[in-house]
C-alpha positions in Angstrom: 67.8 116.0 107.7 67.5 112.8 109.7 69.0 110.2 106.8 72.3 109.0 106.9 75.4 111.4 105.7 77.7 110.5 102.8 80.9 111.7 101.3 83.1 111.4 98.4 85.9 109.4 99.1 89.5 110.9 98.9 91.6 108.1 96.9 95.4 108.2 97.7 97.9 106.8 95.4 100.7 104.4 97.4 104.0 102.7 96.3 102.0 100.1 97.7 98.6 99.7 96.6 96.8 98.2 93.9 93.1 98.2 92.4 90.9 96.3 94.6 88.8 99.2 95.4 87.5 99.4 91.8 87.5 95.7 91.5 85.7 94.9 95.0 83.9 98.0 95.4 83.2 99.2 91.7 84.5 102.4 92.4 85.9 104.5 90.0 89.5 105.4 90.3 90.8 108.5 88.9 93.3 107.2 87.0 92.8 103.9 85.1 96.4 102.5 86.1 97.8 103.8 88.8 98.1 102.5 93.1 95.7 103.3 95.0 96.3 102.8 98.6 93.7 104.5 100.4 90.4 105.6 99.9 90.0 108.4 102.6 86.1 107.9 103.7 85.2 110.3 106.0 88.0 112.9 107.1 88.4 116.7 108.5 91.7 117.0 107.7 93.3 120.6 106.0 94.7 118.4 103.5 91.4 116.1 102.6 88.2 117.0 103.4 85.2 114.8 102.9 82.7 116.7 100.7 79.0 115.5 101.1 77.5 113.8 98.1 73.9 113.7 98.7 70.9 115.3 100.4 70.4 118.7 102.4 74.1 118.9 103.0 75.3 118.6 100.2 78.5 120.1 99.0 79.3 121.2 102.7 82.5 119.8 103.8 82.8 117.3 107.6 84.5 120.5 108.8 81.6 122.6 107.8 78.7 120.2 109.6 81.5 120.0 112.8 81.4 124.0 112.6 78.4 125.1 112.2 76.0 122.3 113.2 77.8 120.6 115.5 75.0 120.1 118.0 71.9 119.4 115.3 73.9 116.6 113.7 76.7 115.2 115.7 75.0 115.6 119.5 76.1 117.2 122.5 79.2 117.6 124.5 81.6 116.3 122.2 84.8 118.7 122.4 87.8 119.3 119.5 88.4 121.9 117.2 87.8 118.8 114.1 86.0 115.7 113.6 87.8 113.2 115.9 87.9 110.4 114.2 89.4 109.7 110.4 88.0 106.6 108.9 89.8 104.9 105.7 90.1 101.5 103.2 93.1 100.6 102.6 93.9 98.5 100.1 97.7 97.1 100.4 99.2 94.8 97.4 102.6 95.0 98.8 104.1 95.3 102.1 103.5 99.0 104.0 106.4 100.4 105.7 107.4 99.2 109.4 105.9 102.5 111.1 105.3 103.7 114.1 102.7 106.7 115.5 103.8 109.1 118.0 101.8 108.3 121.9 100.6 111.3 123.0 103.3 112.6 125.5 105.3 112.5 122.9 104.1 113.8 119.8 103.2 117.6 120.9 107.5 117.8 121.6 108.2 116.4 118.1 106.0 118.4 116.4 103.2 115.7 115.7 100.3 114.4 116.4 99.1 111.1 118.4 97.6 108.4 116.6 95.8 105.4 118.2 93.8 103.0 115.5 92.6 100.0 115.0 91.5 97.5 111.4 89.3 95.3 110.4 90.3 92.7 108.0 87.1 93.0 105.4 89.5 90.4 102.7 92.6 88.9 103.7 94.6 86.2 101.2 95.3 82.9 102.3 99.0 83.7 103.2 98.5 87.6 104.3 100.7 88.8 107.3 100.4 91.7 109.6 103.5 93.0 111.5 102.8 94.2 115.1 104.9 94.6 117.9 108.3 93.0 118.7 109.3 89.6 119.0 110.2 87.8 122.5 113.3 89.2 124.0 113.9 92.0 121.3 115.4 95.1 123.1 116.1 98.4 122.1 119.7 97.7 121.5 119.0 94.9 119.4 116.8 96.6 117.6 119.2 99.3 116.6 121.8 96.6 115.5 119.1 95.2 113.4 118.6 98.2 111.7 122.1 98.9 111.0 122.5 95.6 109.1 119.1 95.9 107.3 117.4 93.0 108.4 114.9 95.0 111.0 111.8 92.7 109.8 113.6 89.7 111.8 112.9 91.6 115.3 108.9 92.7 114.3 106.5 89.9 115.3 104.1 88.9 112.2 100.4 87.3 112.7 98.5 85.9 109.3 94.9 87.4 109.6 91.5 86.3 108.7 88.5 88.0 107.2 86.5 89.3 110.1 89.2 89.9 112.3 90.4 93.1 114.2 93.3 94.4 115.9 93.7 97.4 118.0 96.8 99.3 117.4 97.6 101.7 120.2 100.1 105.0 119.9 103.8 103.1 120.1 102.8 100.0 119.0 105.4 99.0 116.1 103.1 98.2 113.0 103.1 97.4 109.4 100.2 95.8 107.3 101.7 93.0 105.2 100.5 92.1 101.4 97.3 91.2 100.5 94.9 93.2 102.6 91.7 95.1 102.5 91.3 97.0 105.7 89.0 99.5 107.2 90.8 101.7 109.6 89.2 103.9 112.0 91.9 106.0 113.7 92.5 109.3 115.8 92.3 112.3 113.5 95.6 112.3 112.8 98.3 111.8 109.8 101.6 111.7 111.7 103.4 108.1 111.0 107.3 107.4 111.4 108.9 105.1 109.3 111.7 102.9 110.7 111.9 100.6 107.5 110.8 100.5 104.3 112.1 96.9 102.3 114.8 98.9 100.6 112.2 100.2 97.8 112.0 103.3 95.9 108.6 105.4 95.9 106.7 106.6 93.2 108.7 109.3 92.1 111.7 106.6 91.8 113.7 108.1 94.7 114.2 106.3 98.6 111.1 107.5 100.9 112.0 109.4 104.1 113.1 107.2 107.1 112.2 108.7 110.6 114.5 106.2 112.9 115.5 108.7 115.5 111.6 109.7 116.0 110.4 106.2 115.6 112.6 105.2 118.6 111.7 108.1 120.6 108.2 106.1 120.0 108.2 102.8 119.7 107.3 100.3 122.8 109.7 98.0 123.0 107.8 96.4 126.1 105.1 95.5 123.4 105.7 91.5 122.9 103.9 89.5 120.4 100.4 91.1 120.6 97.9 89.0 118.8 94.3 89.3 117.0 91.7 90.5 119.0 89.0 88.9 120.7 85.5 90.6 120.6 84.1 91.6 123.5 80.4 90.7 122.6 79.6 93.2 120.0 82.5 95.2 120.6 85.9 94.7 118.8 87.8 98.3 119.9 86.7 100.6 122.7 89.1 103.0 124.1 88.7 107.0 124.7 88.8 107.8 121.4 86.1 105.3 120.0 84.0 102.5 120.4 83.4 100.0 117.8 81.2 97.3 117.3 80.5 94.4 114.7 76.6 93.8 114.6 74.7 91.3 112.2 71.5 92.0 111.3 69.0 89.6 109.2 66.5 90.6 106.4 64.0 93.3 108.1 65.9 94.2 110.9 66.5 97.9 111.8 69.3 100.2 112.9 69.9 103.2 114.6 72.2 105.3 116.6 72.3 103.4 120.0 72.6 107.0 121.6 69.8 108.7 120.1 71.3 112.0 121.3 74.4 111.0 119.5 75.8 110.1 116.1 77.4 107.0 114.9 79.6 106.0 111.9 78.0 102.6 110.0 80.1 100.5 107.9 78.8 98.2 105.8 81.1 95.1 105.6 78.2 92.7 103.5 74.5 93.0 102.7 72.6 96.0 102.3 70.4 98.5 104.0 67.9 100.8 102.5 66.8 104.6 104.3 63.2 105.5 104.2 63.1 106.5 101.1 65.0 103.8 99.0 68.2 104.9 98.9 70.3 101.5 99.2 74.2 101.2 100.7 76.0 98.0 99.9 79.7 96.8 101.6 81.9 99.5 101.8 79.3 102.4 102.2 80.2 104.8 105.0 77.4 106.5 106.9 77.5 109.2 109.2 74.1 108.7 111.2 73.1 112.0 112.6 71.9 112.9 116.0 68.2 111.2 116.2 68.9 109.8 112.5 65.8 107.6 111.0 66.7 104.4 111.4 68.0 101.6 108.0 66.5 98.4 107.1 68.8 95.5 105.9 67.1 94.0 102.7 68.7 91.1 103.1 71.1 89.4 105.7 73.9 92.5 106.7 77.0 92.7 108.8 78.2 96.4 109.7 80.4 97.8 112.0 79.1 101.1 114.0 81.6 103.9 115.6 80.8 105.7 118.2 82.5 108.3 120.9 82.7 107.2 124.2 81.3 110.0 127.0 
């Protein structure tokens, strides 16, 4: 009851994704040719709920173990009706949509939810862009005008990532992940995103997807100049009240635990391996949910991982 928690993923076909979980990863998609955008790793969400694969809880949904062992697994004093946190790969072969997530005054008036996030870049290609925030000197107005005549990417400031990097993207921060990313994503529980543009494609079902321009201007902040990648802190690459993430890099026969021993943690596995104490082995993209006084993992062989936790 003390080993490490895993789910079955939730894979999402996208307008916009590709294969590189199954070619990366060696999962197994569902279908043999279709997008697949995002692999949903561990979520309490109506919609998609991680299912455990393994062990003593097995078969029990997240909501489940937040329900009904709440304190035994995930630790004390942590509040919320769900599991706060949703935790994704996403795997984009074409541009995503310029978006936007509602902050949270907002979002309760327009019927949505808040949505504060952040990704690490585990495979970026050479000329990969991210689109966040706006350029110097773009207003509101401007903005507007830009949409009218279609041309909306010329105001939204671009970066070209590196594997390894991170970028925190906070409620009203105007965002779009460019071509030719892998990206692990640890957000706010939350599914509500507005789209402001989307290229001028069609969807999957051959029709235009839904544009949410009046709510995405009701969001957007358009005081948010020319953000760039972010620098770790130490260890940490995101920390804000909603979580607290860390990049750590452990050589062959070093040891890992919940630094809270009273808490959880979330460990991502970005290259190497770790074994439990009884042999079970988790290679890159493995997602553990480390439970409350969990046995601690040996790396078999040089590891990096990044490990979520809740700020108090």
């Amino acid at each position: 009851m003390k080993k490490p928690i895993t789910f079955s993923p939730h894979y999402m076909e996208r307008v916009w994704g590709g294969r590189s979980l199954e070619m990366t990863y060696a999962r197994k998609l569902p279908k043999a040719d279709a997008p697949y955008g995002e692999s949903w790793e561990i979520s309490d969400r109506p919609e998609a709920q991680s299912v455990v694969d393994h062990g003593h809880y097995a078969g029990k949904s997240l909501h489940d173990l937040w329900r009904d062992y709440r304190g035994e697994i995930f630790g004390e004093g942590i509040e919320g009706e769900r599991f706060p946190l949703l935790i994704k790969i996403l795997d984009a072969r074409s541009d995503l949509s310029i978006q936007v997530h509602p902050p949270a005054q907002i979002a309760p008036a327009m019927g949505g939810e808040p949505k504060t996030e952040m990704w690490y870049i585990a495979d970026a290609d050479p000329n990969a862009k991210i689109y966040v925030g706006l350029k110097n000197g773009v207003t509101k107005e401007s903005f507007e005008q830009a949409l009218k005549e279609g041309r909306c990417e010329e105001t939204v400031h671009a970066i070209h990532p590196k594997t390894g990097e991170s970028i925190h993207i906070p409620s009203g921060r105007l965002h779009a992940i460019g071509s030719g990313l892998l990206i692990y994503e640890i957000q706010q529980n939350s599914d509500t995103t507005y789209r402001v543009y989307d290229w001028n494609r069609l969807g999957l079902d051959g029709k235009p997807r839904d544009l949410h321009i009046e709510e995405s201007l009701e969001c957007i902040d358009f005081e948010d100049f020319e953000p760039t990648m972010d620098t770790p802190q130490g260890h940490t690459l995101a920390k804000c009240p909603y979580y607290h993430v860390e990049k750590l890099a452990l050589s062959e026969s070093a040891s890992v635990g919940n630094p809270d021993p009273l808490r959880f943690s979330i460990i991502t596995i970005v290259s190497g391996k770790l074994m439990d104490s009884e042999g079970r082995a988790f290679t890159p993209g493995s997602f553990l949910l480390m439970p409350k006084g969990a046995t601690p993992l040996t790396a078999t062989k040089d590891t990096t991982i990044l490990q979520t936790t809740i700020p108090d």
